[in-house]
C-alpha positions as CSV (number, residue, x, y, z in Angstrom):
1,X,44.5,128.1,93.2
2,X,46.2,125.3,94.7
3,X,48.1,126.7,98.4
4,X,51.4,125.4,98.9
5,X,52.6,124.5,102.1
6,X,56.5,124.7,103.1
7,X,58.2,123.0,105.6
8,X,61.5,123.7,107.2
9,X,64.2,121.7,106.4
10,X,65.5,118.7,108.8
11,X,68.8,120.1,109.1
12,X,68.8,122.3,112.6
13,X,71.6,124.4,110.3
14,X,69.0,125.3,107.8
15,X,65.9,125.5,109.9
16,X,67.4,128.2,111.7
17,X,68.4,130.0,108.3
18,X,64.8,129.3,107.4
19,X,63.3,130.7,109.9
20,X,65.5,134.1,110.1
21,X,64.3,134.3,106.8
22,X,60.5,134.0,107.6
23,X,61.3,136.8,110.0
24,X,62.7,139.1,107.9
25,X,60.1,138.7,105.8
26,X,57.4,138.5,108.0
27,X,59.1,142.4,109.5
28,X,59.1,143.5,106.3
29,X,55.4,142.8,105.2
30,X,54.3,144.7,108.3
31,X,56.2,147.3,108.5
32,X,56.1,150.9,107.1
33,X,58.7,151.9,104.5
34,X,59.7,154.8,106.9
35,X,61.0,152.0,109.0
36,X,63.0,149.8,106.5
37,X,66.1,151.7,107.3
38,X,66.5,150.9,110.7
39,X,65.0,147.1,110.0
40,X,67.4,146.6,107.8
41,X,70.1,147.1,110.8
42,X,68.0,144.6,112.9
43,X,68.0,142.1,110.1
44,X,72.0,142.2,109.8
45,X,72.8,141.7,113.5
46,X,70.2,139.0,113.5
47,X,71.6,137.4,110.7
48,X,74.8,137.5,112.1
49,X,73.6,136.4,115.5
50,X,72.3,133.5,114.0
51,X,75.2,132.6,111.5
52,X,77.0,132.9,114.7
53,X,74.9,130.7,116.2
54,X,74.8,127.9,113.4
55,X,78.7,128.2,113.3
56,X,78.1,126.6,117.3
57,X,76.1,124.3,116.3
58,X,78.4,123.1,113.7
59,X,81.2,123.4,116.2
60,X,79.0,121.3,118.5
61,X,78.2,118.7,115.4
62,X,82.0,118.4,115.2
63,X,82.5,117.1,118.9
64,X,80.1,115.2,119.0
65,X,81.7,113.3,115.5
66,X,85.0,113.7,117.4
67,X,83.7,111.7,120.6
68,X,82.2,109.2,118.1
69,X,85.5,108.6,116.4
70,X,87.3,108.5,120.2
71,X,84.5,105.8,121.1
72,X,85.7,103.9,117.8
73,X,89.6,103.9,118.6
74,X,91.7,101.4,117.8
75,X,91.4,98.3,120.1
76,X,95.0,97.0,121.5
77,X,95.4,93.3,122.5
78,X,97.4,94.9,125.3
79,X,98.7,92.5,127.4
80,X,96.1,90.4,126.1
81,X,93.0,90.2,123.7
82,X,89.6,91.5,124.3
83,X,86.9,88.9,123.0
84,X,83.4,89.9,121.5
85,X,80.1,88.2,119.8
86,X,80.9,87.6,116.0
87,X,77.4,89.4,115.6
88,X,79.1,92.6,117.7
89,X,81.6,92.9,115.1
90,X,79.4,92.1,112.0
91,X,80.1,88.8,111.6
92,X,78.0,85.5,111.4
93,X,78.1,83.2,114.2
94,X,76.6,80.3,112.1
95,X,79.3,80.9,109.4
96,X,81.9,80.3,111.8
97,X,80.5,77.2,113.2
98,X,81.0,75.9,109.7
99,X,84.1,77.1,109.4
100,X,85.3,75.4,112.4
101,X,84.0,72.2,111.3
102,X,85.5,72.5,107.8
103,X,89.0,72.7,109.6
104,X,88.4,69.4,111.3
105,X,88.5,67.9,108.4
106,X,91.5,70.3,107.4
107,X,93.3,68.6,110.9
108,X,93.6,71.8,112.3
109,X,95.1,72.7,116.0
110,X,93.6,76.0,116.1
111,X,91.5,78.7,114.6
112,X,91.0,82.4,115.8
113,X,89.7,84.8,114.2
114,X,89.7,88.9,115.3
115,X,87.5,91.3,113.9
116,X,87.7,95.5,115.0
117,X,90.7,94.0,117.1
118,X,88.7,91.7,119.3
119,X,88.6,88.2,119.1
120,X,85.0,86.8,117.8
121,X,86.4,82.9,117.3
122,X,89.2,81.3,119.4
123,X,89.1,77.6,118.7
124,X,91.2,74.9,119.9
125,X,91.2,71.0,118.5
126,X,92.0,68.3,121.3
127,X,94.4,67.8,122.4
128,X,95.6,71.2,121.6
129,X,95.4,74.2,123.8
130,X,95.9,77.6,124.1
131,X,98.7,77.8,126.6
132,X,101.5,75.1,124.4
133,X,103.7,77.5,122.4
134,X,102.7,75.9,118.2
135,X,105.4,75.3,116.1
136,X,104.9,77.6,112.7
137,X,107.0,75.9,110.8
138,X,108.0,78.8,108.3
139,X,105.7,81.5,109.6
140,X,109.8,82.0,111.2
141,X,110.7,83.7,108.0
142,X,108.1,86.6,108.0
143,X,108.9,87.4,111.5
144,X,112.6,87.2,111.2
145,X,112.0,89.8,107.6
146,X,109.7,91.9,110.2
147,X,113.0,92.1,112.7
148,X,115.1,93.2,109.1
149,X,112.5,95.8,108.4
150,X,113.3,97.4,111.7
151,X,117.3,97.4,111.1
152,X,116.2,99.2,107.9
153,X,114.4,101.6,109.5
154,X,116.6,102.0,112.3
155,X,119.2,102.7,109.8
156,X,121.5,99.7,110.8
157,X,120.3,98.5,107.8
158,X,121.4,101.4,105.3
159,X,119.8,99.5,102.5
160,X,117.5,96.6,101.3
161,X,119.4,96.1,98.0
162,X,122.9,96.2,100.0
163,X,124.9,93.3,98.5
164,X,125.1,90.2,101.1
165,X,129.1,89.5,101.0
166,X,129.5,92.9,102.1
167,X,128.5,91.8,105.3
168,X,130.7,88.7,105.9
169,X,134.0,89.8,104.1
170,X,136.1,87.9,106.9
171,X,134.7,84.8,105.2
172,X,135.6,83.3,102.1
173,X,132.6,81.3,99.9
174,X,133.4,78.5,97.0
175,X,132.2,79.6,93.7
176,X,132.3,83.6,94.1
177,X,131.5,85.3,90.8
178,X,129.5,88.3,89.7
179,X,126.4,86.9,90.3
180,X,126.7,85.8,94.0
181,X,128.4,89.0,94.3
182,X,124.9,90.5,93.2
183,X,123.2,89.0,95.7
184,X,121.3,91.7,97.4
185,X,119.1,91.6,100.7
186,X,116.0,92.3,98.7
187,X,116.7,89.0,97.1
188,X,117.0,86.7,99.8
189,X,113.7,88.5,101.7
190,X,112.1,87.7,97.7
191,X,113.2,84.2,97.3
192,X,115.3,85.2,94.0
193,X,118.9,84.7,95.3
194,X,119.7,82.2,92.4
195,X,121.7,80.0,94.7
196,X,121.3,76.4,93.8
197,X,119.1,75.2,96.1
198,X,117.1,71.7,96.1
199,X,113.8,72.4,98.0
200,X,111.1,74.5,96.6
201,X,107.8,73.3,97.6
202,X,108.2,69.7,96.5
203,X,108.5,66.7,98.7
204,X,112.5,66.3,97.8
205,X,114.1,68.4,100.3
206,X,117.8,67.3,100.0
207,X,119.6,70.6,100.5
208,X,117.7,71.3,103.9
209,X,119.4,67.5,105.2
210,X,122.2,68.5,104.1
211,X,122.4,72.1,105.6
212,X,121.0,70.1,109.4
213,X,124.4,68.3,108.8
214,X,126.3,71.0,108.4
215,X,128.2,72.9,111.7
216,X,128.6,75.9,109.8
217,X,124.8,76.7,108.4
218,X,126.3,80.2,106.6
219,X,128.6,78.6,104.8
220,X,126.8,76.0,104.1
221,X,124.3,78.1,102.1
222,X,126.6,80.8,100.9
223,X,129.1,77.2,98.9
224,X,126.0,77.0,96.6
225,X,127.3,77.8,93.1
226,X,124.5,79.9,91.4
227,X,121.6,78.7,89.9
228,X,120.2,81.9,87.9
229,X,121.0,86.0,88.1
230,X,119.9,87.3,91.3
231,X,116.6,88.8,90.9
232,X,115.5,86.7,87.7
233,X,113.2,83.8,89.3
234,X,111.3,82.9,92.3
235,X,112.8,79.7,94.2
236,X,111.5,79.0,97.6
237,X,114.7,78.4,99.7
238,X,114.9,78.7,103.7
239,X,118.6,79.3,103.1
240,X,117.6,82.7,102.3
241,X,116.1,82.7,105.4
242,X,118.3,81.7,107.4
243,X,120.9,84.2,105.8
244,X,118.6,87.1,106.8
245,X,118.9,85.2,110.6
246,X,122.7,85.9,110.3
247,X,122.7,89.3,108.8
248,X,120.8,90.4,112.2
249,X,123.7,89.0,114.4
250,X,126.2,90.9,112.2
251,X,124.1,94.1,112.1
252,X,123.5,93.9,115.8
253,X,125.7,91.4,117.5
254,X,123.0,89.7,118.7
255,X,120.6,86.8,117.7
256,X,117.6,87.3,115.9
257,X,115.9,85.7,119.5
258,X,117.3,88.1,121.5
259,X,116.8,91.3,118.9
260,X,113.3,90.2,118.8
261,X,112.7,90.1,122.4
262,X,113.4,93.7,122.9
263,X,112.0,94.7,119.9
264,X,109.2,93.0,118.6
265,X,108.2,90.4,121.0
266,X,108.6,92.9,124.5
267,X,105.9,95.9,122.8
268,X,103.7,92.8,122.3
269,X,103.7,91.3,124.9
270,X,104.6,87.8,123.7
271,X,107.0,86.7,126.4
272,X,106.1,82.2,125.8
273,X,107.9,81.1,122.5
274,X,110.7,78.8,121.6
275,X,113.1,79.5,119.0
276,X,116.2,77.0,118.5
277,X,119.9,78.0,117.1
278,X,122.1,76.8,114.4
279,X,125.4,75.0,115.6
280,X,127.1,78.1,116.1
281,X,124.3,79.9,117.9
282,X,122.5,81.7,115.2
283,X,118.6,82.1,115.8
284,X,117.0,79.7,113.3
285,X,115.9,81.8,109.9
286,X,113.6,79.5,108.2
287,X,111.5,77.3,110.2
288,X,111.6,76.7,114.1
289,X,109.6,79.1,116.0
290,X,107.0,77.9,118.4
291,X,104.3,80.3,119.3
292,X,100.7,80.6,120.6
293,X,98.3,81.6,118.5
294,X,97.2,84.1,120.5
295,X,100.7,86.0,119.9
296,X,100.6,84.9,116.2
297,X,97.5,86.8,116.1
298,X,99.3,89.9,117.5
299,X,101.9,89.6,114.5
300,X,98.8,89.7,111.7
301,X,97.7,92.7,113.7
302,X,100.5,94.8,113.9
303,X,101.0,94.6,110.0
304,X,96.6,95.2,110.1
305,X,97.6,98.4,111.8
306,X,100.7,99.2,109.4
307,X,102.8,98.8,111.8
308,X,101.8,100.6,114.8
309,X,101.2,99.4,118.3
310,X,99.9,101.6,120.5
311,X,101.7,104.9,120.7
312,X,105.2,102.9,118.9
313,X,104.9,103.0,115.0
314,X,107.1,99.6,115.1
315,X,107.0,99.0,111.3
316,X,107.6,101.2,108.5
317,X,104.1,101.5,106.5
318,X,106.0,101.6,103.1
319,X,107.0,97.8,104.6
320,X,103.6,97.0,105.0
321,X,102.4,98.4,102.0
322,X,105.1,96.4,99.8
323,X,103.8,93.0,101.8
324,X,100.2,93.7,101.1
325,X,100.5,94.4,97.7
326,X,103.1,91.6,96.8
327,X,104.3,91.7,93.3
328,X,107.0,88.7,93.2
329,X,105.4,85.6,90.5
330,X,105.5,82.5,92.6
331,X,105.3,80.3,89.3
332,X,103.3,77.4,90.9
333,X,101.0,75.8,88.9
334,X,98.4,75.0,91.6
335,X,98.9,78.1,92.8
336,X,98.8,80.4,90.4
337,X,97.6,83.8,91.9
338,X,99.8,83.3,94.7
339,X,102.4,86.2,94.7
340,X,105.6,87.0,97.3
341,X,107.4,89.9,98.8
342,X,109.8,90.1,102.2
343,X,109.0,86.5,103.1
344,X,104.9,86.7,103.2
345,X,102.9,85.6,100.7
346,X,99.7,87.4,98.9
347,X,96.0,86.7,96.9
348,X,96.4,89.9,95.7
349,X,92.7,89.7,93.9
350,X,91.9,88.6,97.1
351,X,93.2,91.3,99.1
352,X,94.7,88.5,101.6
353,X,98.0,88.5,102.5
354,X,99.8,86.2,105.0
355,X,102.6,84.2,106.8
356,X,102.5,80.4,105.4
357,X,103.8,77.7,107.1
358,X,104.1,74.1,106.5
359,X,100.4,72.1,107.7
360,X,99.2,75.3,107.9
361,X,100.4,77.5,110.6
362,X,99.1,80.5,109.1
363,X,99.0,84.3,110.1
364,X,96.3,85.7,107.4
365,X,95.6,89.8,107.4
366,X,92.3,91.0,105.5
367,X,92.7,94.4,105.8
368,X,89.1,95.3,103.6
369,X,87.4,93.7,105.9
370,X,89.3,94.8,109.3
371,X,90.5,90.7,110.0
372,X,93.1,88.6,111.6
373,X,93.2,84.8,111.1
374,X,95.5,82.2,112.7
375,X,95.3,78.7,111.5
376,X,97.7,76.0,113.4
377,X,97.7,72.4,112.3
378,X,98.8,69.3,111.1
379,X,98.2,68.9,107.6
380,X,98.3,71.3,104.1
381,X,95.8,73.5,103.7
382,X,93.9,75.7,100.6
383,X,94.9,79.3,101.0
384,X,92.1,80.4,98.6
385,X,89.3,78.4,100.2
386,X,90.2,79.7,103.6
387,X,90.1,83.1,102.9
388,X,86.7,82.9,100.6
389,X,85.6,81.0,104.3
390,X,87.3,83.8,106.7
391,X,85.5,86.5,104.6
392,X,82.2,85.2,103.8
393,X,81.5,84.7,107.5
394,X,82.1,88.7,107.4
395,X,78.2,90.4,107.2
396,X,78.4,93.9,107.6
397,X,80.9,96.8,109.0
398,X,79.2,97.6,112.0
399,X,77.2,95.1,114.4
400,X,74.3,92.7,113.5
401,X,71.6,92.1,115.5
402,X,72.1,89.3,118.3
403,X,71.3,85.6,116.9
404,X,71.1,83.1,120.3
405,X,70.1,80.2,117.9
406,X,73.3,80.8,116.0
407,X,75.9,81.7,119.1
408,X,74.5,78.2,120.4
409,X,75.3,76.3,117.0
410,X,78.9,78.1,117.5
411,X,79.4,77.1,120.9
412,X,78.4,73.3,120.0
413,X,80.9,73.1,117.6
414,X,83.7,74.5,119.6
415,X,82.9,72.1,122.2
416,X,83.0,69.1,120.1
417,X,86.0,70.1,118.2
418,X,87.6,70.9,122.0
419,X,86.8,67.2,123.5
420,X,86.9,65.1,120.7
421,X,90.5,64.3,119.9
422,X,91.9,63.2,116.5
423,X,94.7,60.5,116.7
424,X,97.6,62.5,115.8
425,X,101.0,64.8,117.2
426,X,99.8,68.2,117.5
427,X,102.3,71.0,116.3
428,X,104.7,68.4,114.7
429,X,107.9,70.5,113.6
430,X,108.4,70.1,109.9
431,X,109.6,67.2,108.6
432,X,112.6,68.4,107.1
């Protein structure tokens, strides 16, 4: 007959169950039954001496995951970014090195990319340079909805679908009816105010002249007669924008600059921006920011982190969650799976959603994937491309083996993109 060998399980858990049981058994075989009584004592306190034991070893098991987890906290870019290898953070070097040709040829003025909050790609097209504060164009309108989402939380703000007259009832608008009395807060972060606006995302932009001629921007927008219900369509519309702008000053007495500045721009430390006013001194809500794309980069990761920076929980996550899982049809037909919410825009079956602003001065969050992008540049962009780009370069959660033939290829292109200048403005504001 066949003998059959046993061997004790890997676990050190059950390899010391295993072998308390051999010794029990091993007593019993050689022992008389006049002596079972008093064995069976000796078993029980050596069974619980070694449950005891494997309840330390468990203990000991759970440290040592807890240590683990501590080594694998949360990065900060606090004051400023820490860098790593693409490979250290699972991502392809070679990959990237394509990607940063592909956005020569998209003009770009800079790409970064952080993985595991450290920077793996900060690229810079001559003649631009890290240290020149980029205009983002309308990347203004998520960060001025991220300085609303605080008054809401704050409770300032008692209410994202408060009505938007409420707030200037000093003032009095041409065509008031029930419909521009609708007009919610919600709706102007959502694009679906139903003013009558003329500027979508076509070339003809005759309402934005207009409002730059204006000395009273507010009014200006708030004169509109009604295009459609509140609520009923998407209509891209920096008045909208630049309404939120205003309802900060009323809320706080204070521009959206300065509210930003304590609140936003002070935990991050982004101290090097410019940010224009309106005739009257309002904080520009729809397009004039300028900022590095180092501090753009702290934005994306702020809303990576739902909202926490450190030890501050700075955003609300609900916020967050609304923004990353944007619901609002944008309608554009080369666009189609584009979607909106609170002034970002979403590839929901992407799981990408972002800041957009005109020749792509982008803030893109990938939160599967643990990624911050920031794009800065000089022309349109694809959205989808990008992303498909900013995630396929992504290889594996934790790090990849070092590649020195790759890192060079990356390094090569950085260089050439760095010295080689293209013949053209770099952050040109929007032409508006």
């Amino acid at each position: 007959m066949a003998r059959v060998r046993y061997w004790p399980p890997r676990s050190r858990t059950l390899r010391a169950l295993f072998t308390t049981q051999s010794l029990i058994w091993i007593h019993r075989k050689q022992t008389s039954l006049s002596d079972r009584v008093s064995l069976q004592m000796q078993n029980r306190r050596l069974i619980v001496s070694t449950l005891a034991g494997c309840a330390m070893l468990l203990a000991s098991f759970g440290l040592q995951g807890a240590a683990a987890q501590e080594r694998k906290a949360t990065v900060w870019p606090s004051p400023d970014w820490q860098t790593a290898s693409p490979e250290d953070e699972g991502m392809d070097s070679e990959a990237l090195a394509g990607l940063v040709a592909y956005g020569r040829t998209l003009s770009f003025d800079s790409l970064l990319i952080a993985r595991h909050g450290r920077l793996v790609l900060d690229a810079y097209y001559a003649p631009y340079s890290a240290n020149v504060p980029h205009a983002v164009n309308s990347t203004t309108k998520s960060i001025v909805a991220t300085l609303i989402a605080m008054l809401h939380a704050d409770g300032v703000l008692d209410s994202l679908d408060h009505r938007v007259l409420d707030y200037f009832p000093d003032r009095d608008f041409a065509f008031v009816d029930d419909n521009k009395k609708a007009i919610t807060v919600q709706n102007l972060l959502n694009m679906t105010s139903g003013l009558a606006w003329d500027e979508g995302l076509a070339v003809s932009r005759r309402s934005l002249t207009e409002l730059r001629r204006s000395r009273d921007w507010v009014r200006f927008i708030l004169d509109r007669p009604m295009a459609n219900q509140p609520g009923e369509i998407f209509y891209y519309n920096s008045g909208n924008s630049h309404l939120l702008s205003a309802l900060i000053t009323r809320l706080t007495g204070r521009t959206a600059e300065d509210f930003a500045r304590n609140r936003l721009f002070g935990p991050l430390g982004i101290t090097d921006y410019l940010w224009p006013v309106d005739p009257v001194g309002q904080s520009y809500g729809g397009w004039g920011l300028s900022l590095k794309p180092r501090d753009m980069a702290k934005i994306g990761y702020l809303y990576l982190r739902h909202g926490r920076w450190g030890e501050q929980q700075l955003l609300p996550p609900q916020w967050i969650e609304t923004v990353s899982h944007a619901s609002v049809n944008t309608n554009l037909p080369g666009d189609r799976d584009l979607r909106y919410a609170n002034q970002f825009w979403a590839l929901p079956d992407k799981h990408v959603f972002m800041t957009v602003g005109y020749q792509c001065q982008v803030i893109m969050v990938l939160p599967d994937l643990d990624v911050v992008a920031v794009t800065t540049g000089r022309d349109s962009c694809p959205l989808g491309k990008l992303a498909d780009a900013i995630s396929g370069a992504v290889r594996s959660d934790t790090a990849l083996p070092a590649w020195p033939e790759a890192a060079a290829s990356l390094v090569g292109a950085i260089r050439e993109i760095s010295t080689s200048e293209l013949p053209a403005t770099p952050g040109a504001p929007e032409k508006r």
